[in-house]
C-alpha positions, 0 to 999 in steps of 0.5 A: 734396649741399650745402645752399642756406641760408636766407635772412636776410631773407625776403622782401627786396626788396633795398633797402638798410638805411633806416638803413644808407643814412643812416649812410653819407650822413651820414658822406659829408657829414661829419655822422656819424664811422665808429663811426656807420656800423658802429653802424648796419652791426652788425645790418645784412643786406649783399650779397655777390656771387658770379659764374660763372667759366668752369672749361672750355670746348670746342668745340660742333657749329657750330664755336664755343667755348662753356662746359662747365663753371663755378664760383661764385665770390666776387670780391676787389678788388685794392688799388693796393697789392696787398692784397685786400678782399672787396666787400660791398653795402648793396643790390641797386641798389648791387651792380648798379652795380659789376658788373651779372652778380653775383648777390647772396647775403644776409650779415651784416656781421659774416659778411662781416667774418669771411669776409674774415678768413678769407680773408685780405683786409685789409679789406671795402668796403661799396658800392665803386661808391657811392652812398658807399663805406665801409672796414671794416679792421685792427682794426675788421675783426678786432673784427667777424671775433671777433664773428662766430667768437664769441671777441671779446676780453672787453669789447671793442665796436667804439665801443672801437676806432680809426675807419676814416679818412674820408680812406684812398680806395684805388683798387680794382680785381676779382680 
């Protein structure tokens, strides 16, 4: 029988990070730059959601389809340009305003970053819904995923690595 993981964060009250949130307000205000907000995101605990997903159906005594059988699952957002991402959130508040029916599940940013590389998504999108959305991809993204796996190249830090563009907004759609 599986094992149901301990929290990260005993006790969490699913607020978002006091500094998490600042790094991502001033970045949206242009007052800080990406390396800021993944500073602030490094040691942060995120939310990733996960929802039902009917598996089987039948027919029940009253004549109605109901459900018989179903799966967790971990949502992917679509790119307009196809590529996926896996969607990650600050807060619970944050999580709620993109799909009211996920139930969050307590990560690292560096366990998203790597999960996402493993599932071969292009990028994770913190907080897709707002208040501010923010972009870990390409190299950022495998930085953080080595990190994570414990073979990041020597010497290697994020601060090294190109910034995300403040500019790239992809229109997301879920999986």
């Amino acid at each position: 029988m599986p094992s149901i993981p301990r929290p990260l964060v005993p006790g969490d009250d699913g607020s978002a990070d006091p500094a998490v949130a600042a790094a991502l307000t001033a970045y949206d205000a242009g007052g800080a730059d990406a390396t800021e907000v993944l500073s602030a995101l490094s040691g942060a605990r995120l939310l990733v959601p996960v929802v039902a997903l009917l598996t089987a159906s039948e027919v029940g005594a009253h004549g109605l389809e109901q459900e018989k059988e179903s799966e967790m699952a971990l949502p992917k957002l679509i790119g307009g340009d196809g590529r996926e991402a896996v969607p990650a959130f600050t807060g619970a508040a944050a999580l709620t305003r993109w799909r009211p029916d996920a139930r969050p599940i307590q990560v690292s940013t560096l366990q998203v970053c790597r999960a996402a590389v493993a599932e071969q998504a292009a990028a994770v999108v913190v907080d897709v819904a707002g208040p501010v959305s923010f972009v870990i991809e390409g190299d950022v993204l495998t930085a953080l995923a080595a990190v994570a796996a414990g073979a990041a190249p020597e010497g290697a830090t994020v601060a090294r690595l190109a910034p995300v563009s403040r500019k790239r907004r992809w229109p997301w759609r879920r999986s």
